[in-house]
N, C-alpha and C positions, 0 to 999 in steps of 0.2 A: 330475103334470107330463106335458107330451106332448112326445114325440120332434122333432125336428123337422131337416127339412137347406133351406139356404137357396142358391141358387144365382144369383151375381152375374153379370149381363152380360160382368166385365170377365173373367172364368173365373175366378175366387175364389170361397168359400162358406163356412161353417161349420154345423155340428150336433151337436145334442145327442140322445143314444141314451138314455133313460129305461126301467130294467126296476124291476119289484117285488118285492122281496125280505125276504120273513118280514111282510108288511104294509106295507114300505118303500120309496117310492119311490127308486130310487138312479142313480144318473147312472153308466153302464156307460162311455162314448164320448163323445167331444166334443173339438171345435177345430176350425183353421180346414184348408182344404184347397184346391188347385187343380183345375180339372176342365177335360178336352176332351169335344164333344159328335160325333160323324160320323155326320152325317143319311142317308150312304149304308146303313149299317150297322145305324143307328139305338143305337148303344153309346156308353157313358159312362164316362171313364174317369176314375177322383176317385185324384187322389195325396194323403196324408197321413201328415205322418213321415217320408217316403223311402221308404213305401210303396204302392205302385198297388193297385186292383182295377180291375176292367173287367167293366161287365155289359150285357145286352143289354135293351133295352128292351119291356116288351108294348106299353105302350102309353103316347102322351106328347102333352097338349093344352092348353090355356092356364091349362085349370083340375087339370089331374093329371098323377100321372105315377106309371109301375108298373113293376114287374122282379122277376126271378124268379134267386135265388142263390143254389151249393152251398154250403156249410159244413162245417167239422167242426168239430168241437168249442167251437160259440160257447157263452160264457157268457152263460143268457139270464137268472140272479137267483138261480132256485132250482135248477141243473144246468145242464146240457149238452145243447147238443141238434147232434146230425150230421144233412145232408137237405138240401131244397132249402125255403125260405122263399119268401112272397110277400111284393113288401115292396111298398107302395101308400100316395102321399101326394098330399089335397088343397089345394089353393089356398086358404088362407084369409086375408079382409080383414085390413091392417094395424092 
């Protein structure tokens, strides 16, 4: 399976977070959420649940879009990981 976040014109979205575990594909995350975008900024802010993040963007164009995010303690299948992640998604046909 592949992860995937979808982002709706109307600021609505949903995704699906896919990690591998003991050989498993398993579905870590997922649902729908709301997002603001501020091109001054260039940050995104996705609420889900009654919870916010907010991250800054590297870089963001018709066909991608990238960002770089501290964590602690995500579950990523097989452990835990603390750090900063790159996380990077392409555009791909319907």
């Amino acid at each position: 399976k592949k992860s995937f976040m979808l982002f709706k014109s109307d600021g609505t979205g949903n995704e699906e977070a896919w990690f591998e575990e003991n050989g498993t594909c398993t579905l870590k995350q997922g649902g729908s959420y709301t997002y603001s975008y501020n091109p001054s900024t260039k940050e995104i802010t996705e609420t889900q649940n009654g919870v916010s993040i907010k991250v800054s963007l590297k870089s963001l164009s018709n066909s991608e879009l990238s960002y770089s995010e501290s964590v602690n303690n995500l579950d990523i299948g097989n452990g835990f990981f603390t750090g900063t992640w790159e996380v990077y998604f392409v555009k791909v046909p319907n």
